[in-house]
N, CA, C and O atoms as a MOPAC input file, in Angstrom:
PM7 MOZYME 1SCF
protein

 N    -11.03900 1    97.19000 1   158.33000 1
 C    -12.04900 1    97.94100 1   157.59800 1
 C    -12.84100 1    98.83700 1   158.54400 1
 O    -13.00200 1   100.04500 1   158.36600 1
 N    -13.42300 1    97.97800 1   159.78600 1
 C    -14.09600 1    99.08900 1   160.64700 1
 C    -13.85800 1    97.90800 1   161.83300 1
 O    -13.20800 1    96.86300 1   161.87300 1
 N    -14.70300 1    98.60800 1   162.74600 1
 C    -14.83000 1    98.16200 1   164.44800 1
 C    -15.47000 1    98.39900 1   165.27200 1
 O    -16.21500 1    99.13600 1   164.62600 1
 N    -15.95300 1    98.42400 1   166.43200 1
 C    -16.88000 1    98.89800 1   167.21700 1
 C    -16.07600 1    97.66100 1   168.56300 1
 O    -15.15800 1    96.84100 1   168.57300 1
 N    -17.21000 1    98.25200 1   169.64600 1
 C    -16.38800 1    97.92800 1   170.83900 1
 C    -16.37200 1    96.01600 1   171.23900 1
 O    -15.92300 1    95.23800 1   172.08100 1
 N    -17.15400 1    96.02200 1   170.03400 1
 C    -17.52400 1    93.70300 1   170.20300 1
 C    -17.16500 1    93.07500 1   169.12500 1
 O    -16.74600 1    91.92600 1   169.26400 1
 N    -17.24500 1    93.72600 1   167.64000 1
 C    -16.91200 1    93.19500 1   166.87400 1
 C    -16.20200 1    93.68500 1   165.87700 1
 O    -15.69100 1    94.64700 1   166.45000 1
 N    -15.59500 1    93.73000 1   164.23900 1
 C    -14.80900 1    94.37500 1   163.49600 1
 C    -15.38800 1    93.78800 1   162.31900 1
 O    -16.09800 1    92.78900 1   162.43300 1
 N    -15.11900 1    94.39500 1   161.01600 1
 C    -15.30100 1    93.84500 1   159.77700 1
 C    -14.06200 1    93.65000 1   158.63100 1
 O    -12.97200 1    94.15200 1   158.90400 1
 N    -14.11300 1    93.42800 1   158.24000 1
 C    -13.01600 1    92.64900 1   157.34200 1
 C    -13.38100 1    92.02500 1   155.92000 1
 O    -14.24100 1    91.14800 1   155.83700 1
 N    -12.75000 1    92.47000 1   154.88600 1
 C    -12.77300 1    92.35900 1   152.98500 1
 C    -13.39200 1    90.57700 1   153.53100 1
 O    -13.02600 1    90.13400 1   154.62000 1
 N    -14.25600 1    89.81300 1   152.67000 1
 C    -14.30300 1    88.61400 1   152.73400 1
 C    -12.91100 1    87.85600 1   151.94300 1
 O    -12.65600 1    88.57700 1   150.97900 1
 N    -12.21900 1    87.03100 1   151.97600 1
 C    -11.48600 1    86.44300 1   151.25400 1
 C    -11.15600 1    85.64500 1   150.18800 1
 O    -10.18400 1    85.15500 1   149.61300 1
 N    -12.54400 1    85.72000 1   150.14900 1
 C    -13.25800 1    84.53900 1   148.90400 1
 C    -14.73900 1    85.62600 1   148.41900 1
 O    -15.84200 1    85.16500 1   148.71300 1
 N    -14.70200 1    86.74400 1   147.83900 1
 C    -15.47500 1    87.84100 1   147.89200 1
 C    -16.55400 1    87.45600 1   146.73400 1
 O    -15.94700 1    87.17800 1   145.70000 1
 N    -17.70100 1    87.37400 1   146.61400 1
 C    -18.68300 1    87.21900 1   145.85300 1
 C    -19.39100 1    87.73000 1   144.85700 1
 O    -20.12600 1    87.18000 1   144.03600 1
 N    -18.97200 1    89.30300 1   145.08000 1
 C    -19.09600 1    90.42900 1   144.88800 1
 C    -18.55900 1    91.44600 1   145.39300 1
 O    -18.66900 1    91.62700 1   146.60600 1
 N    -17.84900 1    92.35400 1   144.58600 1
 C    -16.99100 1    93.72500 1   145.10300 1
 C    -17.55800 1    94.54400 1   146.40900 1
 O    -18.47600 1    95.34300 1   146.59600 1
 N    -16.80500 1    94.09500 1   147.00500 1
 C    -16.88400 1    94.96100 1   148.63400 1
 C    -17.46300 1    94.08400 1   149.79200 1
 O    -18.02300 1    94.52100 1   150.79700 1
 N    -17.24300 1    92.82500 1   149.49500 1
 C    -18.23800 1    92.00800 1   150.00600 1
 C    -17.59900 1    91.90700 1   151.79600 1
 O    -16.43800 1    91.49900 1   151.80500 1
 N    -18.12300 1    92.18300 1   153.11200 1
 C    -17.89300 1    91.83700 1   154.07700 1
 C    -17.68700 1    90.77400 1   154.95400 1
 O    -18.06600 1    89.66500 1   154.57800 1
 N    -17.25100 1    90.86900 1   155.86400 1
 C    -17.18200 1    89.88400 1   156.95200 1
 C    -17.67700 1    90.58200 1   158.39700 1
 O    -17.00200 1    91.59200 1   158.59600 1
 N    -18.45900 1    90.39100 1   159.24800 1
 C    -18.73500 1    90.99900 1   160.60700 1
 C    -18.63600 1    90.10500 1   161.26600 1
 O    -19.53900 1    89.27800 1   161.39200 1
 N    -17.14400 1    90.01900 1   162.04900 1
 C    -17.24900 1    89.19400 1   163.11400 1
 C    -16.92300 1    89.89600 1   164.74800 1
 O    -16.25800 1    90.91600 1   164.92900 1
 N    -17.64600 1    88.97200 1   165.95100 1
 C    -17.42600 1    89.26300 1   167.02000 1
 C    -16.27800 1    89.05900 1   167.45000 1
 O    -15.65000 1    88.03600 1   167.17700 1
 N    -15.78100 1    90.10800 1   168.27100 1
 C    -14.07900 1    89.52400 1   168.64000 1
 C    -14.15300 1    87.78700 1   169.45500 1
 O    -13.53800 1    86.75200 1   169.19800 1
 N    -15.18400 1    88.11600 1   170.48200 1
 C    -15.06900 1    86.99100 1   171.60600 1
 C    -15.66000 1    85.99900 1   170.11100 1
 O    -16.49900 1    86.27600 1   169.25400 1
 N    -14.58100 1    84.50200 1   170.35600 1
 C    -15.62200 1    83.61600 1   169.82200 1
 C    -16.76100 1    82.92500 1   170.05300 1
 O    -17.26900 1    82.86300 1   171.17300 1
 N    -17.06000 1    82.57200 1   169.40600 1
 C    -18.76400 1    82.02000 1   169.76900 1
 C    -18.80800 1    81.52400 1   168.28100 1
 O    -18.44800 1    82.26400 1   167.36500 1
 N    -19.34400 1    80.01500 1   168.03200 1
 C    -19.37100 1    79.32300 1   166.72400 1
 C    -20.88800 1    80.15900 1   165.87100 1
 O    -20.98300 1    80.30600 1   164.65300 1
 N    -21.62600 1    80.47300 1   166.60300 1
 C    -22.74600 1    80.95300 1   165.89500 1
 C    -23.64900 1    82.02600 1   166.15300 1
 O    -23.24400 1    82.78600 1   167.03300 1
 N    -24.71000 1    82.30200 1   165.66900 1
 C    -25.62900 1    83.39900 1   165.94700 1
 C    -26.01700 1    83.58200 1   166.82100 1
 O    -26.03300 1    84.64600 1   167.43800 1
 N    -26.62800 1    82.11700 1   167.23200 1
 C    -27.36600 1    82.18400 1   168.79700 1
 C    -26.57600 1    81.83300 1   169.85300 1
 O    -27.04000 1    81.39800 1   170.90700 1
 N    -25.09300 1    82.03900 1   169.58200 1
 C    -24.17700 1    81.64100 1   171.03600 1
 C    -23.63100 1    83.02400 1   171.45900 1
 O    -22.65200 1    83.18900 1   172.18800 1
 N    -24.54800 1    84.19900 1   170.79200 1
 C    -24.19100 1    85.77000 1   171.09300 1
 C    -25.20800 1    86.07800 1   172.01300 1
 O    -26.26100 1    85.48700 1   172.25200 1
 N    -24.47200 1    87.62900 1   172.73900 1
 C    -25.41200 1    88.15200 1   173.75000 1
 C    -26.32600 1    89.08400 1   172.88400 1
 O    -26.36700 1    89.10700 1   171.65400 1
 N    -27.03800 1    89.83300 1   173.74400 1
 C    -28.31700 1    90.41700 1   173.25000 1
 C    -27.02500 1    91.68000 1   172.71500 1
 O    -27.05200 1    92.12000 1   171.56600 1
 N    -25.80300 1    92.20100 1   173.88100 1
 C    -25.21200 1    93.20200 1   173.18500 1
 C    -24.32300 1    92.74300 1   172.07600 1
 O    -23.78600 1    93.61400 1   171.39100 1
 N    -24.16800 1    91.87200 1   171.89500 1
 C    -23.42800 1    91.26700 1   170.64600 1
 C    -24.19000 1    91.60600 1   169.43500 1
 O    -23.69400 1    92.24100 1   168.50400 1
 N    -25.44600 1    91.16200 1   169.45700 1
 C    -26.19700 1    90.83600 1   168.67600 1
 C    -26.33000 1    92.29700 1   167.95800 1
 O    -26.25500 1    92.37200 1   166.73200 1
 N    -26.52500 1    93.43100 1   168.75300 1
 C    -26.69400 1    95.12600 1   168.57900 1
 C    -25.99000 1    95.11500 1   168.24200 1
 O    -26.19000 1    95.30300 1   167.04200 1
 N    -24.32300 1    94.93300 1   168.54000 1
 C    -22.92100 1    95.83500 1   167.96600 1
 C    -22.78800 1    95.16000 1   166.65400 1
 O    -22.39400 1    95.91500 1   165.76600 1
 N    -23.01200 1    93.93700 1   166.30100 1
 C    -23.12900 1    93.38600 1   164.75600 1
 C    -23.96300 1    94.08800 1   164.21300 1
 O    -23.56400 1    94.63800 1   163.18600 1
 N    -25.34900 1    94.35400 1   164.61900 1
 C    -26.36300 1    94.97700 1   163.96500 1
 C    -26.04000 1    96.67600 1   163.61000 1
 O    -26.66000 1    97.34500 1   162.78300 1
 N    -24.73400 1    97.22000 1   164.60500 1
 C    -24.54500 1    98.41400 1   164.02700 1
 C    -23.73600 1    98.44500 1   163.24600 1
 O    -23.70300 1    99.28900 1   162.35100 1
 N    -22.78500 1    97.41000 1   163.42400 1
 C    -21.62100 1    97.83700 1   162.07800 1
 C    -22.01500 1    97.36500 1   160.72600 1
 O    -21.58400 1    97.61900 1   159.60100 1
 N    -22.74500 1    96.77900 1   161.07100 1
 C    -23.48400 1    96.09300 1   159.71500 1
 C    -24.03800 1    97.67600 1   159.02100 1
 O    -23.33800 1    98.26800 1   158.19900 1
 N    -25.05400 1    98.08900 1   159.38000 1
 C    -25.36800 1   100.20900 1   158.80100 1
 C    -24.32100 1   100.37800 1   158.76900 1
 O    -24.04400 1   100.83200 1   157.65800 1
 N    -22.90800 1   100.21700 1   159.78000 1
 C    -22.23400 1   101.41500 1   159.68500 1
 C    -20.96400 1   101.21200 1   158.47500 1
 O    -20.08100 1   101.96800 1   158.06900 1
 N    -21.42000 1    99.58700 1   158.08800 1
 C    -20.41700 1    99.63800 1   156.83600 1
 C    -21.46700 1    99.39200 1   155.66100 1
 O    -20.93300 1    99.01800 1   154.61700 1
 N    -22.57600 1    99.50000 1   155.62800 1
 C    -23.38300 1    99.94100 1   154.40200 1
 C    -22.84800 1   100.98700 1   153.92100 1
 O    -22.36400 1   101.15800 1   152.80300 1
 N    -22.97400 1   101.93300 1   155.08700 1
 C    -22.53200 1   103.81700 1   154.18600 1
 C    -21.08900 1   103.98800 1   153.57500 1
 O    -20.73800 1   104.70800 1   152.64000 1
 N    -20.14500 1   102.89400 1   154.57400 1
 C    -18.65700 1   102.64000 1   153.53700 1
 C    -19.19100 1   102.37700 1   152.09800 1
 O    -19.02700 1   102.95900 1   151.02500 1
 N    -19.96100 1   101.16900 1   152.52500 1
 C    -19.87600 1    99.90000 1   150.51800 1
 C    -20.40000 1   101.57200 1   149.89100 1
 O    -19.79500 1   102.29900 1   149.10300 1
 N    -21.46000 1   101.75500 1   150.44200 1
 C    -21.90700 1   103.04000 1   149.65200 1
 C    -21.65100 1   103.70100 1   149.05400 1
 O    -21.91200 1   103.67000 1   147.85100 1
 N    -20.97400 1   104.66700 1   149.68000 1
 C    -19.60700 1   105.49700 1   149.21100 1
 C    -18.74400 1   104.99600 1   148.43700 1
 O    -18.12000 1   105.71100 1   147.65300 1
 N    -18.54700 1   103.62300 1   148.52300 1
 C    -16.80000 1   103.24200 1   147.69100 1
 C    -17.33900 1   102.07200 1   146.52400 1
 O    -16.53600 1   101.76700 1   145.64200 1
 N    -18.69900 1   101.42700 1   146.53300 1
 C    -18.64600 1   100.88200 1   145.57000 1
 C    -20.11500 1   100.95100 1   144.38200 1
 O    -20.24200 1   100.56300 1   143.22100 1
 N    -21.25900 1   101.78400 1   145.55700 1
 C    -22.35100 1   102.08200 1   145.07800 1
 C    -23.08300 1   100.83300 1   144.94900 1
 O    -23.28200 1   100.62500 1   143.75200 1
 N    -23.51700 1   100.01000 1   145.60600 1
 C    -24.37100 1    98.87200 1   145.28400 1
 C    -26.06200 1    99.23000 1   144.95600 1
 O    -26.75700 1   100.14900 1   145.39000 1
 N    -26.40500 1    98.08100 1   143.99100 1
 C    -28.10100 1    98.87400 1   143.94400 1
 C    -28.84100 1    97.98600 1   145.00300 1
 O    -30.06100 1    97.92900 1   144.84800 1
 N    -28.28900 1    97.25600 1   146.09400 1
 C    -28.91300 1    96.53200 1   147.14500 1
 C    -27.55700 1    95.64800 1   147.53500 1
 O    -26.40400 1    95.62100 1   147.10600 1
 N    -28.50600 1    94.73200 1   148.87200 1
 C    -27.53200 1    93.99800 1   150.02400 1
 C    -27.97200 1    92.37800 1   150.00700 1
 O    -29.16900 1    92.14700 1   149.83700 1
 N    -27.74700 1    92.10000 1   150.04800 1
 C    -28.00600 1    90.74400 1   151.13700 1
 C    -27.22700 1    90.59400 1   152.42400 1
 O    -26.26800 1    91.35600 1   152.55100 1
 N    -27.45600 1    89.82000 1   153.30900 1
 C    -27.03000 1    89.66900 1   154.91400 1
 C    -27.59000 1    88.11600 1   155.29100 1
 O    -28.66600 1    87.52400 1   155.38000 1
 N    -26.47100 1    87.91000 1   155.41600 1
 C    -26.00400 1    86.32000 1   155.33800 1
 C    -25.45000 1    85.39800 1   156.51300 1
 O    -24.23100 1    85.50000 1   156.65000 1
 N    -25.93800 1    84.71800 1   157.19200 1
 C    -25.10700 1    83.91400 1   158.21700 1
 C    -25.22400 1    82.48600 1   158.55100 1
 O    -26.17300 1    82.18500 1   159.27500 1
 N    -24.54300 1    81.68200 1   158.21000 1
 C    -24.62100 1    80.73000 1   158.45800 1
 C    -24.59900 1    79.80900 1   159.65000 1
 O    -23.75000 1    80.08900 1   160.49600 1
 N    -25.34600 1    78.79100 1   159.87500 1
 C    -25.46900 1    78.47600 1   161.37600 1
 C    -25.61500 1    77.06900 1   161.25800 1
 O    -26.70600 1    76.54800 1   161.02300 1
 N    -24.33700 1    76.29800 1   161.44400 1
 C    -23.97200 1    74.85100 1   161.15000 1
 C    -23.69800 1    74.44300 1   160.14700 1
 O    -23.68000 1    74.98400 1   159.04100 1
 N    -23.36400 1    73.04100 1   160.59500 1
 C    -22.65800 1    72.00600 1   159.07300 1
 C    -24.18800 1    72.14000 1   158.28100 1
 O    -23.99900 1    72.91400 1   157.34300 1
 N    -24.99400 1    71.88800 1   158.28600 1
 C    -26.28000 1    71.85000 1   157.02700 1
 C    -26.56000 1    73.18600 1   156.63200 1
 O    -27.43300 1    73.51300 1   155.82700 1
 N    -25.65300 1    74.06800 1   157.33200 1
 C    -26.18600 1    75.46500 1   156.18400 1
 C    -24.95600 1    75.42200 1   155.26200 1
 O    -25.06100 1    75.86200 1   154.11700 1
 N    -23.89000 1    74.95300 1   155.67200 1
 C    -22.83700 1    74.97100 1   154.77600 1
 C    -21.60500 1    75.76400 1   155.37300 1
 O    -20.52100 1    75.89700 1   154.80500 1
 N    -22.03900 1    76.39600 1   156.92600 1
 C    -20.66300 1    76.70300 1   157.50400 1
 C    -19.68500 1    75.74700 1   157.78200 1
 O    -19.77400 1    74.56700 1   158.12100 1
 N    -18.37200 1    76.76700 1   157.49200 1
 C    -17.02200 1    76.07100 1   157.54700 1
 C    -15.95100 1    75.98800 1   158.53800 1
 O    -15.16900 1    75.12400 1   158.93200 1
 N    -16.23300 1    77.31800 1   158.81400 1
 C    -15.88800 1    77.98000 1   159.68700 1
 C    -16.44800 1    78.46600 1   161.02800 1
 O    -17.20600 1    79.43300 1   160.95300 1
 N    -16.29000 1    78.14100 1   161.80200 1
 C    -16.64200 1    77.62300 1   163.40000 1
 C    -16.62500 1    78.60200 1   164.02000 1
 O    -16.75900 1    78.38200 1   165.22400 1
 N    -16.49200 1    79.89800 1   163.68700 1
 C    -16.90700 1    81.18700 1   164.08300 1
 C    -17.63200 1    82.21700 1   163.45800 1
 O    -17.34400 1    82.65600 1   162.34400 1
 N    -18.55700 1    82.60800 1   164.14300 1
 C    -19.52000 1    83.28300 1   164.02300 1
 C    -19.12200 1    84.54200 1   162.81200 1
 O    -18.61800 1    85.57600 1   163.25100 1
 N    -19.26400 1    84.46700 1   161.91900 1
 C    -19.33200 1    86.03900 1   160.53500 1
 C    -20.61800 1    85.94600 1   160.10700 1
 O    -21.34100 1    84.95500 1   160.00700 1
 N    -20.86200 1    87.32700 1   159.81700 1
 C    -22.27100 1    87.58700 1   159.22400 1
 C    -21.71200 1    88.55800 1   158.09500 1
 O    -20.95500 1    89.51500 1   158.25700 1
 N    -22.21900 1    88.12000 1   157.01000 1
 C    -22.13000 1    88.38400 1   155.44000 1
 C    -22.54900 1    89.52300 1   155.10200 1
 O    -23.70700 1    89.70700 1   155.47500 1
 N    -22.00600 1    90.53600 1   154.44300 1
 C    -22.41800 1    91.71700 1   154.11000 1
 C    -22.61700 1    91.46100 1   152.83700 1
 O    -21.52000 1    91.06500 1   152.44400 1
 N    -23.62800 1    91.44300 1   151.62300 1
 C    -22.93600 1    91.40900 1   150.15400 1
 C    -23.38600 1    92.07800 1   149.68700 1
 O    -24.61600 1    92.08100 1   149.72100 1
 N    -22.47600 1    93.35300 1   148.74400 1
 C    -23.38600 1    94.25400 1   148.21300 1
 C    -24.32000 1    93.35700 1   146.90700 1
 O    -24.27400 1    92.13400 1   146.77400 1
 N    -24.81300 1    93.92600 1   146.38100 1
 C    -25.47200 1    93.31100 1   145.17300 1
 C    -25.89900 1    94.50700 1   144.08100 1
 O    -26.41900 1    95.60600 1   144.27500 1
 N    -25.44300 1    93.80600 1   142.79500 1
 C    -25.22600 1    95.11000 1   141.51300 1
 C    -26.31700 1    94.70700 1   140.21100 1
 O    -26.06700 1    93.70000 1   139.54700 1
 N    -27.36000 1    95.43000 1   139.93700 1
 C    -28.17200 1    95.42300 1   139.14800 1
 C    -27.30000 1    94.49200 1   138.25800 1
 O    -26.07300 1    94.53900 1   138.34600 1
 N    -28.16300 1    93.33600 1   137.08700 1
 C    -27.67500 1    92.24700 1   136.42500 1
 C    -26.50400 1    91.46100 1   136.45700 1
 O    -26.08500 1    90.89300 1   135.44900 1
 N    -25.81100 1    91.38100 1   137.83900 1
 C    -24.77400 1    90.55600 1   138.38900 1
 C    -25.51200 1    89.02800 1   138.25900 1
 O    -24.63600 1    88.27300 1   137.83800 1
 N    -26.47700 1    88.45800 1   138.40700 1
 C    -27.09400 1    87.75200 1   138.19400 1
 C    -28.44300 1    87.76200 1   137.40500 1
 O    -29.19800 1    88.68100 1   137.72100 1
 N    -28.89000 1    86.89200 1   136.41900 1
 C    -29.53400 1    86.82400 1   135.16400 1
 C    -31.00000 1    86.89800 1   136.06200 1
 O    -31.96000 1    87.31600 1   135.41500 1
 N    -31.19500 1    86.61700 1   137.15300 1
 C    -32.90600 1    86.53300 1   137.45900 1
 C    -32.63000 1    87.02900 1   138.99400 1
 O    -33.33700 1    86.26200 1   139.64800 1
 N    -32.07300 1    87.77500 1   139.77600 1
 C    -32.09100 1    87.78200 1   141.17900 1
 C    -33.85400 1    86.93800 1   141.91500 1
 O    -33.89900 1    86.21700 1   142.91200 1
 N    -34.76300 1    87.24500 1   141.25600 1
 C    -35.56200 1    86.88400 1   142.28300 1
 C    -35.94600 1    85.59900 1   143.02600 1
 O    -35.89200 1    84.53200 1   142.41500 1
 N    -36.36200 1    85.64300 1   144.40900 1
 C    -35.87000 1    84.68800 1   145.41200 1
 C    -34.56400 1    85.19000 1   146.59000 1
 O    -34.66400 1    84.93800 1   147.79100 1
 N    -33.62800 1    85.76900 1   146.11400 1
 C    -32.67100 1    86.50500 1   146.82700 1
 C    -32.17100 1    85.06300 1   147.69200 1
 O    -32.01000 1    83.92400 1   147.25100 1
 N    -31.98200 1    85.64500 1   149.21600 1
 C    -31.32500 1    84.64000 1   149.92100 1
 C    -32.25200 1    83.19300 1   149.87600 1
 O    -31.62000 1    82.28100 1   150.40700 1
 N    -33.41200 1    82.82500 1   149.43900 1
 C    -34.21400 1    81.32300 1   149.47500 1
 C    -33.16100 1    80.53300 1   148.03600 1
 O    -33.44400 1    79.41100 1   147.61700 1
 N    -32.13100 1    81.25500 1   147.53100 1
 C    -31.30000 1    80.95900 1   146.58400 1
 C    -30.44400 1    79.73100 1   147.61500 1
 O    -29.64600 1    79.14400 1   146.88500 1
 N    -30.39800 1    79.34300 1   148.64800 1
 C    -29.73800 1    79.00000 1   149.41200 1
 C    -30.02600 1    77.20100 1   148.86200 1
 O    -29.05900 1    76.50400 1   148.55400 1
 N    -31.34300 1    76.70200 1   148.81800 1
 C    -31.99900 1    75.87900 1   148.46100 1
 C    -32.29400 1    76.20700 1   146.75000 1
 O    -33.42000 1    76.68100 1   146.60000 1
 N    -31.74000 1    76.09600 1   145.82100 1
 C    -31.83500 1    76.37900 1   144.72400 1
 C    -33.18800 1    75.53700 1   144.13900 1
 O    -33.70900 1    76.60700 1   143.82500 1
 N    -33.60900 1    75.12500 1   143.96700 1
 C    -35.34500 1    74.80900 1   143.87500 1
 C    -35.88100 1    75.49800 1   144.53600 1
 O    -36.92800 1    75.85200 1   143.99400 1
 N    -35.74000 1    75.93500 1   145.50200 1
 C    -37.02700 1    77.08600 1   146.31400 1
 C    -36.84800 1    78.46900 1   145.75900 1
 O    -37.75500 1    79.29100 1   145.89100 1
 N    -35.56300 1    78.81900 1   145.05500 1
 C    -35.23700 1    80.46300 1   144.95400 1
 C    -36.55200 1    80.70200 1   144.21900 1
 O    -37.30400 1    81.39300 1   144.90600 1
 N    -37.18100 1    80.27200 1   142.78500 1
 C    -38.22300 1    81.12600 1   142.16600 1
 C    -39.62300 1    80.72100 1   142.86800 1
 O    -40.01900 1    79.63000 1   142.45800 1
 N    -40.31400 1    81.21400 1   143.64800 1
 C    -41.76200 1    80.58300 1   143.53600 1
 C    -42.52700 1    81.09900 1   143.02900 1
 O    -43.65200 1    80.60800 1   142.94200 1

């Protein structure tokens, strides 16, 4: 899908929503905080730089940005991806709360 010189993105495989991403670092590293400070930037650019893709190709009316960090968040997978998801006006009946949806009692306060 795209690339940059640390990491690449890739369709999710289990997609949540149309166009939904994957940003992973080439080097592995199981999580967020086992990245360098330039890791951390080159995720942070392809992340914009595949907003303006979803943009263009699927029109989302917003994002979420997602990463999981261990067995109690619910990662499965032992390498580091950070979640692109577009998000489409009434795809869900109440969005508000957004990512505190994670803990489903905390999403409305």
């Amino acid at each position: 899908m795209a690339e940059n010189n640390l990491c690449y993105a890739r369709y999710d495989g289990y997609p949540i929503s149309p166009g939904h991403l994957l940003i992973i670092p080439f080097r592995h590293v199981a999580g967020f905080f086992d990245t360098t400070d330039e890791e951390q930037q080159a995720l942070l650019s392809l992340i914009r730089d595949c907003r303006r893709l979803l943009d263009e190709r699927f029109h989302p009316d917003g994002y979420n940005i997602g990463v999981n960090v261990g067995e109690a968040t619910g990662q499965t997978v032992m390498h580091l991806h950070v979640h692109l998801v577009p998000r489409y006006s009434g795809d869900v009946e109440n969005p508000r709360g957004g990512v505190r949806g994670v803990i489903p009692d905390k999403r409305i306060y």
